[in-house]
C-alpha positions as CSV (number, residue, x, y, z in Angstrom):
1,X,-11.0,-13.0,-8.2
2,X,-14.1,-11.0,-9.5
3,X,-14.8,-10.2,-6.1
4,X,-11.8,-8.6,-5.5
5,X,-11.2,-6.8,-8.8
6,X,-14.8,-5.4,-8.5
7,X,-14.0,-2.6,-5.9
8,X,-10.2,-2.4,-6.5
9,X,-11.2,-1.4,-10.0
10,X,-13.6,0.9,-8.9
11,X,-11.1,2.7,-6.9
12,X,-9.0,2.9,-9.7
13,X,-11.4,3.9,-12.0
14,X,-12.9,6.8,-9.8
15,X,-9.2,8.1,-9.3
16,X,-8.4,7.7,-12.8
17,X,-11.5,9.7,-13.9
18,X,-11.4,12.4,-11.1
19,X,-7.9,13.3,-12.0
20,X,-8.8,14.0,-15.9
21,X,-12.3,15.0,-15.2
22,X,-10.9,18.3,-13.2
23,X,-8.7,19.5,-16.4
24,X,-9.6,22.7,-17.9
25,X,-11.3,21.8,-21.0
26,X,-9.8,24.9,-22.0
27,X,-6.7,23.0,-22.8
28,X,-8.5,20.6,-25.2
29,X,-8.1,22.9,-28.5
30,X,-4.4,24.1,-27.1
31,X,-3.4,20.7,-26.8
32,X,-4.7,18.6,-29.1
33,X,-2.3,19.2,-31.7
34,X,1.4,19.0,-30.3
35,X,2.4,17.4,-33.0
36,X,5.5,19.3,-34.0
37,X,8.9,19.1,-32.1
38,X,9.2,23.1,-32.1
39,X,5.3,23.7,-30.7
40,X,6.3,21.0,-28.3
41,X,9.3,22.4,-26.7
42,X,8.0,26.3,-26.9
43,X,5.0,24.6,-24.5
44,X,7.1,22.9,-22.4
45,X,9.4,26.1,-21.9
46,X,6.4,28.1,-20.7
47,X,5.5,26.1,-18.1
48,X,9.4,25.8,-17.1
49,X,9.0,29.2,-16.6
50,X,6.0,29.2,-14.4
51,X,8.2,27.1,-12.5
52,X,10.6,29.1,-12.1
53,X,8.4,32.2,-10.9
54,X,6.9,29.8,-8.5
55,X,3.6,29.7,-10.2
56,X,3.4,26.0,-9.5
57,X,-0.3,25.9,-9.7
58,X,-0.5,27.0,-13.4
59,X,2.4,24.7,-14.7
60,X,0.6,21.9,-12.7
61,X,-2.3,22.8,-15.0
62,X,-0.8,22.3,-18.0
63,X,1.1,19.7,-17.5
64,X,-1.8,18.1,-16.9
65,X,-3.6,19.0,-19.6
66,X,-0.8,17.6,-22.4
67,X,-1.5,15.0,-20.4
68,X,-4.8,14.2,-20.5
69,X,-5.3,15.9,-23.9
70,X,-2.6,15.8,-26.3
71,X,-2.6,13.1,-29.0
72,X,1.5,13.2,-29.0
73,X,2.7,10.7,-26.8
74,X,6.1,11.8,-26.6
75,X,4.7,15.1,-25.2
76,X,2.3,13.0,-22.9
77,X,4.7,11.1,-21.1
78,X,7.1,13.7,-20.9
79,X,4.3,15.3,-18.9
80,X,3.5,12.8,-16.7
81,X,7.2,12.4,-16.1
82,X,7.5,15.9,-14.4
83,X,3.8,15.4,-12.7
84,X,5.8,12.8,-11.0
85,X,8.7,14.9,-10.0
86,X,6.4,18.0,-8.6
87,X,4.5,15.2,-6.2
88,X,6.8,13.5,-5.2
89,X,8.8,16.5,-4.5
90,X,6.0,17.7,-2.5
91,X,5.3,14.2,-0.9
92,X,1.5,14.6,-2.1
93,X,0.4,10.9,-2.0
94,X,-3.0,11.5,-2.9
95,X,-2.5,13.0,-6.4
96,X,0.7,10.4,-7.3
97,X,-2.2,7.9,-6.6
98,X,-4.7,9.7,-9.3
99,X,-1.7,10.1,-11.2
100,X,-0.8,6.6,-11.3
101,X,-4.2,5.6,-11.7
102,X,-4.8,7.4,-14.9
103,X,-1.5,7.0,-16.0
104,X,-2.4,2.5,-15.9
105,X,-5.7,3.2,-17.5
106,X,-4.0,4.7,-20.5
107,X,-1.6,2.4,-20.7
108,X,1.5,5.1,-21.1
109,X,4.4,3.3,-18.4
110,X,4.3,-0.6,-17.3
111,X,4.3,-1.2,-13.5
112,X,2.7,1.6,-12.8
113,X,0.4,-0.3,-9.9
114,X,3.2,-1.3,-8.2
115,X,4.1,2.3,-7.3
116,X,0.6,2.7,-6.2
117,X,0.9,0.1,-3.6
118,X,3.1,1.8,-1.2
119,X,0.9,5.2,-1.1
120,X,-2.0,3.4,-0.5
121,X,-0.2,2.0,3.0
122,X,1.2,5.7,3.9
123,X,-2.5,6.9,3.2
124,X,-4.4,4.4,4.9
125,X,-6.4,2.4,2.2
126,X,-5.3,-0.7,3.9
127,X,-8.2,-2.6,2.7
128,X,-7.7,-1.4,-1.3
129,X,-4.2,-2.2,-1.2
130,X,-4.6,-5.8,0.5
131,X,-7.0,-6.1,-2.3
132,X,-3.9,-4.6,-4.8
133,X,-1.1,-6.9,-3.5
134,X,-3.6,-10.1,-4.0
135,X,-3.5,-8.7,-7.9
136,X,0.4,-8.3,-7.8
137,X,0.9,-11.0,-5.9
138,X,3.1,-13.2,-8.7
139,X,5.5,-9.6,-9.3
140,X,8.8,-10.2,-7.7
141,X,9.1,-6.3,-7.6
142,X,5.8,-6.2,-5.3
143,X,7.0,-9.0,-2.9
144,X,7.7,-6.3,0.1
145,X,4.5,-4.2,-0.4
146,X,2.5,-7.6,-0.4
147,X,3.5,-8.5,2.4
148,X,3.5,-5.5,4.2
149,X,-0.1,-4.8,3.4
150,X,-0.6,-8.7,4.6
151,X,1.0,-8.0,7.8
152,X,-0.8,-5.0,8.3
153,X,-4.3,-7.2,7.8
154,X,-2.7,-9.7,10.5
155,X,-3.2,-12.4,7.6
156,X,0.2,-14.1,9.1
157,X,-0.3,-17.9,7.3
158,X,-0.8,-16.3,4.3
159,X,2.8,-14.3,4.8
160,X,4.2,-17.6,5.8
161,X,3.2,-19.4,2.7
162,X,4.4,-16.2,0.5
163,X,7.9,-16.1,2.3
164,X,8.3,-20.0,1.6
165,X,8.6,-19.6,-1.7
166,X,10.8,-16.5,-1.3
167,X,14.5,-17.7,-2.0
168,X,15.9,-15.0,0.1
169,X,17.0,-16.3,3.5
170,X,16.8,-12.7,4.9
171,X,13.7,-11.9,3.6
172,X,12.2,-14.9,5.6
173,X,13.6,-14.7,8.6
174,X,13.3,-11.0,8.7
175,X,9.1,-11.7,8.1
176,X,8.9,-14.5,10.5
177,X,10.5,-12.4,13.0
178,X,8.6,-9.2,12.3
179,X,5.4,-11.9,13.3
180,X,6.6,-13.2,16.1
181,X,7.6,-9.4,17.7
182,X,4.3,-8.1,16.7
183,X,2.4,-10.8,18.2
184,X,4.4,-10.6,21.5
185,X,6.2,-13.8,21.3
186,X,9.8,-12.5,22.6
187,X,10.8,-15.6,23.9
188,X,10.2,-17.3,19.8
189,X,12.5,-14.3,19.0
190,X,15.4,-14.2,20.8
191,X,15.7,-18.2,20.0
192,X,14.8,-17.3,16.2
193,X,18.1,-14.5,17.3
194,X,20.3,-17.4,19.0
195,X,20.0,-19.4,15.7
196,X,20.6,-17.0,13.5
197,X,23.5,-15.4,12.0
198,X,24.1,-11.3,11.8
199,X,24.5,-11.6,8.3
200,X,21.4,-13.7,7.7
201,X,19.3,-10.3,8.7
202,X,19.5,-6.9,6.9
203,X,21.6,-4.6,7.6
204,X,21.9,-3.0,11.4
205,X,18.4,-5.5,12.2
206,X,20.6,-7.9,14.0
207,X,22.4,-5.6,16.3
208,X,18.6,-3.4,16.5
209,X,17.0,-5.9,17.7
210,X,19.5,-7.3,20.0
211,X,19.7,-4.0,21.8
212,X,15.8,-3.7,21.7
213,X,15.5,-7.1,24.2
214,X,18.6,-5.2,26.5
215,X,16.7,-2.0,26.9
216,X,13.8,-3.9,27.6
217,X,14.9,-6.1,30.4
218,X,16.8,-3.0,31.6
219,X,13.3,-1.2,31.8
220,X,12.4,-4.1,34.6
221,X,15.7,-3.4,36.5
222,X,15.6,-3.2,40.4
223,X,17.4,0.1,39.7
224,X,16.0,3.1,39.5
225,X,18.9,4.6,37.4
226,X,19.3,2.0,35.4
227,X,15.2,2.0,34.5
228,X,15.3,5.7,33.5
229,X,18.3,5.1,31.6
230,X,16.5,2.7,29.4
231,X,13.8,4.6,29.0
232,X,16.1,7.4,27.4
233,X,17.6,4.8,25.2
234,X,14.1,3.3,24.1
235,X,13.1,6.5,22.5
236,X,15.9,6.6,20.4
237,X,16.0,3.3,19.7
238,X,12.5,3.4,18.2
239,X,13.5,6.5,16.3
240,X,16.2,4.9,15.1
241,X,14.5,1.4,13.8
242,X,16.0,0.4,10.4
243,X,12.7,-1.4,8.8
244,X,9.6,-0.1,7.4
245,X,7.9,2.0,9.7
246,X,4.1,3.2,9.2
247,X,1.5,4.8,12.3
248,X,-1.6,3.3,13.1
249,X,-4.1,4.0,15.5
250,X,-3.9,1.4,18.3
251,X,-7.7,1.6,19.0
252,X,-7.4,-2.2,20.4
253,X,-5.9,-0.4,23.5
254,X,-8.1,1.5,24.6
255,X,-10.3,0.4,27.6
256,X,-12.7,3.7,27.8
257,X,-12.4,7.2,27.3
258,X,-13.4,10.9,29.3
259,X,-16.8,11.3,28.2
260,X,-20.6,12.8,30.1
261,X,-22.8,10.7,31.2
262,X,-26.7,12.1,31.4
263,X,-28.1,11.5,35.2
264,X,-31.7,12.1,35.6
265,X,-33.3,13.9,39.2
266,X,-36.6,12.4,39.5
267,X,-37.4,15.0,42.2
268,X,-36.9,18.0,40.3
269,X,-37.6,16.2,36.6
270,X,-34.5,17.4,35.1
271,X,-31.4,15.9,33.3
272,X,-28.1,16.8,33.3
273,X,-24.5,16.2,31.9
274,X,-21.3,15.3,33.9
């Protein structure tokens, strides 16, 4: 366990520092003493007004320094509260991450690294957040980022011993199928389909993937019409795909790539590119 808290920490940490080490120290003496309801809200009211003039950056700024300055912690989670808002309104990942981050190390919300979990899989820190979901791994709440940061390591037996002990019939066979289809085994999944009833699945998976294994025989159709046709209807079926859904780069598949290669003219003593 010390050997997977030891860089998982330090990622933590290093957010958690970065995002109150760039605060305007400036803030420090304003800050420091929002003690009193009134100097409180006449704060907060300014920077709902830089809000509303669109001057984002500044009420950012002193949001952030309540936060990371005032003793009041009324007034400190009250800022972190609309921290939250502002990045997740503007889908910024990174900074909920710092956000969260600091927000653990001070102790101000419970299950706070839960939330972080997710982010980390949108931003690619796949190996930090395998390392997270190990942590979390006893928190009910977690159970779906756990596993998808599993699956996304291909550490399949250790999903299959997480979703035996899941009491959710749907959860388990939606997990055993999502291995099966990623590792190619179609024939496993439509007998896992035959056996298994629509309402055993989550919502609209069933029928998904039922139509998935039509438009992909269809693409193998002596027809030329018919082949096109499924080719229309596979891209908005995979548009359309009711689970999780997260891009990777698919490096395995590449064979080679365009590149020069140096040749050498022993004649003339020259090299050159092509």
């Amino acid at each position: 366990m010390i050997q997977v808290l030891n860089p998982l920490y330090r990622f933590l940490y290093s957010r958690a520092t970065s995002f109150s080490g760039r605060v305007s120290s400036k803030f420090k003496q304003e800050f420091s003493s929002l003690y009193t309801p009134h100097k409180e809200k006449e704060i907060f009211m300014q920077i709902e007004l830089f809000q509303t003039l669109n001057d984002n950056y500044a009420a950012i700024e002193m949001l952030k320094g309540i936060l990371v300055y005032s003793v009041n912690t009324t007034a400190r989670k009250n800022a972190f509260e609309r921290l939250q808002r502002i990045y997740e309104q503007k889908k910024n990942n990174q900074a909920l991450i710092s956000l969260y981050a600091y927000g653990a190390s001070q102790y101000l919300f419970p299950k706070l690294l839960p939330k972080i979990l997710p982010l980390l899989l949108a931003e690619g820190y796949t190996e930090i957040a395998h390392l997270l979901s190990l942590v979390l791994e006893a928190s009910p709440e977690s159970n779906h980022s756990v596993l998808t940061a599993l699956y996304r390591k291909n550490w399949d037996e250790v999903i299959y011993d997480i979703i035996e002990r899941i009491p959710d019939i749907k959860k388990k066979i939606f997990w055993h199928m999502q291995i099966l289809l990623k590792n190619g085994r179609y024939e496993d999944v439509q007998e896992l389909l035959s056996n298994t009833q629509p309402h055993e699945l989550p919502e609209k998976y069933y029928a998904h993937i039922k139509k998935g294994f039509l438009i992909k025989n269809n693409l193998f159709s002596s027809e030329k019409e018919t082949r096109i046709d499924a080719i229309l209807e596979w891209e908005q079926w995979q548009q359309s795909h009711p689970g999780f859904m997260g891009w990777k780069n698919a490096n395995e598949l590449f064979i080679d790539y365009y590149g020069a290669r140096t040749m050498y003219s022993p004649d003339l003593d020259l090299y050159g590119q092509a």
